[in-house]
N, C-alpha and C positions, 0 to 999 in steps of 0.2 A: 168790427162786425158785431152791433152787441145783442143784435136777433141772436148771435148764437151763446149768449151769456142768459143761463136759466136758472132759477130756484126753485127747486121742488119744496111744499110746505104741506103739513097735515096739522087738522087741528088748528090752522092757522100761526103755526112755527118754523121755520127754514128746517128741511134735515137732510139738503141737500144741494150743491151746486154744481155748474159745469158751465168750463167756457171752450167753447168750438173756435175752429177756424178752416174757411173750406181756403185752402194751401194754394191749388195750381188745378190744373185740369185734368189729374185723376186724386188726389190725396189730399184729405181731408184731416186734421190734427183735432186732439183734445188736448188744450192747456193744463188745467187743470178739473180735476174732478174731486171736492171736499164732501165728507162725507160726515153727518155728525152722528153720533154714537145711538148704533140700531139701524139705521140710514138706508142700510142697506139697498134695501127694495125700490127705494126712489132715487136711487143713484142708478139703478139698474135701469129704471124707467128712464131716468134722463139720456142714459146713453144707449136709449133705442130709438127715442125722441130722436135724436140727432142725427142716428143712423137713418132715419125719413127722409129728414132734412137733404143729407149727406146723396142718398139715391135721387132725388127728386131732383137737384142738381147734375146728374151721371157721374158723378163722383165712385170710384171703385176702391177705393182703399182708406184708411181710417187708421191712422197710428196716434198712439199715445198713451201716456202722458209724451211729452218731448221735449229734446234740447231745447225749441226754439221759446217754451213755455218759461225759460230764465229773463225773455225780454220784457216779459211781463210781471213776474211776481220774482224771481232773483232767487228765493229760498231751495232749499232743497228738493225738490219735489219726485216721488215715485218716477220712474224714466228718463229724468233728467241725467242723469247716469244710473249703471246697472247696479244700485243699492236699495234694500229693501229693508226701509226701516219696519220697529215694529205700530209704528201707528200708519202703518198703510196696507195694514191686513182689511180693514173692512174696507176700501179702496178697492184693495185686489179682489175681493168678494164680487163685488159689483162686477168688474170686469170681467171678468173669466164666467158669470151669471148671463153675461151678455154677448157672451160668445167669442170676447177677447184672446188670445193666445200669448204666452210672455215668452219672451225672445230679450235675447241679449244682443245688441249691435256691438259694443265695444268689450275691449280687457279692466276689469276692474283690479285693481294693486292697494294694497293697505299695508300702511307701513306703523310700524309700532315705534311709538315716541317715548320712550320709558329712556332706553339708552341715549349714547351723546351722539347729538348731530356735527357732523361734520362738514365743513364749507372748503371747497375747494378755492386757491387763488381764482382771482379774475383772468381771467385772456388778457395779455399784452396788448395793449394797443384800444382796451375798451374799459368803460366804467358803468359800474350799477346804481342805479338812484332809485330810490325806495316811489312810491306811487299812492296818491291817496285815490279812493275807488266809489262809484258811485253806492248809498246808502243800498241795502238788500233788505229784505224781508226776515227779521230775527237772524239774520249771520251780520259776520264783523267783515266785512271784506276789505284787500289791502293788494299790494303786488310790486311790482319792479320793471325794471326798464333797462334793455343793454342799450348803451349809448357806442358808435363810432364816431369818432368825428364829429361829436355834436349832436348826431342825428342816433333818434331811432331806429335798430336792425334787430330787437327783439323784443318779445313781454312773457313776462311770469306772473298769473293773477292768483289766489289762494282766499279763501276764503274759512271764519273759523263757525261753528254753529252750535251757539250755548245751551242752547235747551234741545240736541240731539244729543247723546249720550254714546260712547261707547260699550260694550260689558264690561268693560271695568268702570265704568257709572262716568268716565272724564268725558267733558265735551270733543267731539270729533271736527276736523277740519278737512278741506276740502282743497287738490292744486288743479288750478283749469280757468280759464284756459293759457296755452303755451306755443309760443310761432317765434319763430326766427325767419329773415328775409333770406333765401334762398344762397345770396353770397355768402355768408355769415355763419352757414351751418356747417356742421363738425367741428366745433371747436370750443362746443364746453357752453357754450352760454345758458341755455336752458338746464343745464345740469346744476350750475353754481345758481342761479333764479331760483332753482326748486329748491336748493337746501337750505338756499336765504329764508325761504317761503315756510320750509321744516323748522328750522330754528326759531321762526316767530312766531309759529302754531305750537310749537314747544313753549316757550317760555310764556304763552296766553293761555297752560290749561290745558292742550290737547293731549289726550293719549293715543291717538288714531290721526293720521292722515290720510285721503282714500285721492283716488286718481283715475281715469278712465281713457281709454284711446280707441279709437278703429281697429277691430281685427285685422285690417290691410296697411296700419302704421306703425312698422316693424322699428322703422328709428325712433319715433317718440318711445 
């Protein structure tokens, strides 16, 4: 849709971007929204633009940023999970100027990488093979794979991000996403993925791991 890909400029300069997408037949998404420094006011303006857009369609609802906004740019992004880095303050300015509301959908978990990570045995009867991941947007992305039999029954993807920083200044790294085929769960695989996944965000630098799930997904 790239009617809904816009640049606000003043002065004849970008200070500001947004890309839309009208979803389905009430919900409309914002990918992403960049904002460059001062920006604010035509960020805000883009996303009332959009909100036009968005009604003139009958479109009633407008979430974002969003999960589905990793298919497009991969990086970390505001809403992509509930982390709020600090260069997304003038982002959230815009937003909340625009009458956005910030809501949490899932559990955000941070685990501190400073101690030793621990790997539990593999499951009997299964083996983990490490995974190369497609390129992402300034992160290092990587993950694993439970084999049975040959076949694929789960994945563990992680991802590390150099120039996000933790407060103690280390880069921060990222586990997500994580699925086991329904026969195959309880039994530890996702558990030993994510510590593979800790240990090689550890030894690449990380002092932070973060992790996000649906408040209605009590096993993960």
């Amino acid at each position: 849709q790239p009617e809904n890909i816009c640049i606000a400029c003043r002065d004849g300069r970008p200070r500001a971007s947004l890309h839309g997408e009208f979803r389905d037949g009430q919900t409309a998404v914002v990918h992403l929204l960049a904002v460059a420094p001062g920006g604010v006011e035509e960020a805000e303006w883009l996303l009332r633009r959009f909100e036009q857009a968005v009604r003139s369609k009958g479109l009633v609802r407008i979430v974002g940023p969003h999960w589905a906004a990793a298919a497009f740019y991969g990086g970390y992004v505001l809403g992509s999970e509930p982390y709020h880095p600090h260069w997304a303050a003038e982002g959230t300015q815009a937003y909340v100027r625009a009458g956005y509301h910030l809501s949490h959908a899932g559990v955000l978990m941070v685990r501190d990488l400073c101690g030793q990570v621990v790997v539990d045995d593999v499951p009997a009867g299964y083996e983990i093979v490490p995974q190369q991941r497609p390129e992402e947007y300034a992160a290092r992305p990587f993950g694993y794979h439970a084999l049975h039999r040959g076949e694929k029954v789960a994945h563990c993807y992680a991802r590390l991000y150099p120039y996000l920083n933790s407060p103690a200044g280390s880069p921060v790294g990222q586990i997500g996403n994580v699925a086991t085929d329904q026969p195959h769960r309880g039994r530890g695989l996702a558990r030993v993925m994510t510590q593979m996944c800790l240990r090689r965000l550890q030894a690449w630098g990380a002092a932070q791991a973060l992790i996000a799930t649906g408040l209605d997904n009590a096993p993960a």
